[in-house]
C-alpha positions as CSV (number, residue, x, y, z in Angstrom):
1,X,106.2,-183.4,132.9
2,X,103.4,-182.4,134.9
3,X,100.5,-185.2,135.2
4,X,98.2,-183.1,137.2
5,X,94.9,-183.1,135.8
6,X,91.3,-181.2,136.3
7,X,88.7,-182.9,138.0
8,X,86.1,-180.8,136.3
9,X,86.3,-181.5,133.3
10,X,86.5,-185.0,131.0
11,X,89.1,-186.6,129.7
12,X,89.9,-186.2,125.7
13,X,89.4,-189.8,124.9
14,X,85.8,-188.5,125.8
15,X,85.5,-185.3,124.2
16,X,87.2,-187.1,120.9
17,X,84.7,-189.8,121.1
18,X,81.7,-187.8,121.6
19,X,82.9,-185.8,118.3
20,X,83.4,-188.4,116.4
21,X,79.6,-189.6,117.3
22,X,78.5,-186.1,116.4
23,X,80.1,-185.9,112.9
24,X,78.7,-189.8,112.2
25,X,75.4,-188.7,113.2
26,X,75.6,-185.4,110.7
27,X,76.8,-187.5,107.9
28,X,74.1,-190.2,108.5
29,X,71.3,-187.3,108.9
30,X,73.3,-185.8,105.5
31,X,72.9,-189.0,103.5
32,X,69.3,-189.9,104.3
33,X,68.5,-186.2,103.3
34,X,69.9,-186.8,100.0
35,X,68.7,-190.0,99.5
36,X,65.2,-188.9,100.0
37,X,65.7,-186.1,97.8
38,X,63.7,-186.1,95.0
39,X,65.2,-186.1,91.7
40,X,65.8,-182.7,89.8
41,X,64.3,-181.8,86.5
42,X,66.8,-180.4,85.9
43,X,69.6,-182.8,86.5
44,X,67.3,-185.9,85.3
45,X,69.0,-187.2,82.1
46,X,66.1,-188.4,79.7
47,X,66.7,-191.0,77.2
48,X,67.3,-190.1,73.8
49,X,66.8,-192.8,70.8
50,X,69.4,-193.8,69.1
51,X,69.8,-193.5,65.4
52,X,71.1,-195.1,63.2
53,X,74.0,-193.4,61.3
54,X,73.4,-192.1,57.6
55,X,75.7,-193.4,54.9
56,X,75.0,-191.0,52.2
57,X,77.3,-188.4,50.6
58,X,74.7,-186.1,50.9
59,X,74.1,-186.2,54.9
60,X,77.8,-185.8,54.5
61,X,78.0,-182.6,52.5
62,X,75.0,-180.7,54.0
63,X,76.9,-181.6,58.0
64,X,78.0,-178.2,58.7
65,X,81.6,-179.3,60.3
66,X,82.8,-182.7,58.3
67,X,83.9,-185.3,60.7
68,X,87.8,-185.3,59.0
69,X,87.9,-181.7,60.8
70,X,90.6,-181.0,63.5
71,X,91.0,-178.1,65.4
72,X,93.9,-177.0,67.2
73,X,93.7,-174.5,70.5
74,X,97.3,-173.0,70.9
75,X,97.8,-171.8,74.5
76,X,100.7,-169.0,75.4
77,X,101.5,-167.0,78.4
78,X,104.4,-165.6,79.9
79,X,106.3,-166.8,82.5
80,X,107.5,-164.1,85.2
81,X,110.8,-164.2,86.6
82,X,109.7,-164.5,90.4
């Protein structure tokens, strides 16, 4: 095997170390950006009250889907032979 190597130019350990820095810096400068970020409007999740649930018949009857419902999706598609 030939060991010869160029004077010219650095060694990988280098070249794979100064990468490495590089990408750590990108994801540092990456994560400060979002973390300084102000929140969306559109992502921000506001707080809704809870309710108590109502017991009556009534609220029952006038819910347009009754909470017994089930609903079955029934998937099918062909296989090919390949």
């Amino acid at each position: 095997m030939n060991t010869y190597r160029f004077a010219a130019y650095p060694s990988n350990s280098i070249i794979a170390s100064g990468v490495t820095m590089l990408v750590s810096v990108w994801f540092l400068v990456a994560a400060g950006a979002i973390l300084s970020d102000p929140p969306s409007p559109y992502t921000h999740r506001s707080e809704v009250p809870a309710v108590a649930p109502v017991q009556s018949a009534q609220a029952e009857m006038q819910s347009p889907i009754a909470p017994q419902a089930h609903y079955t999706i029934l998937v099918s598609a062909k296989r090919s032979a390949t």
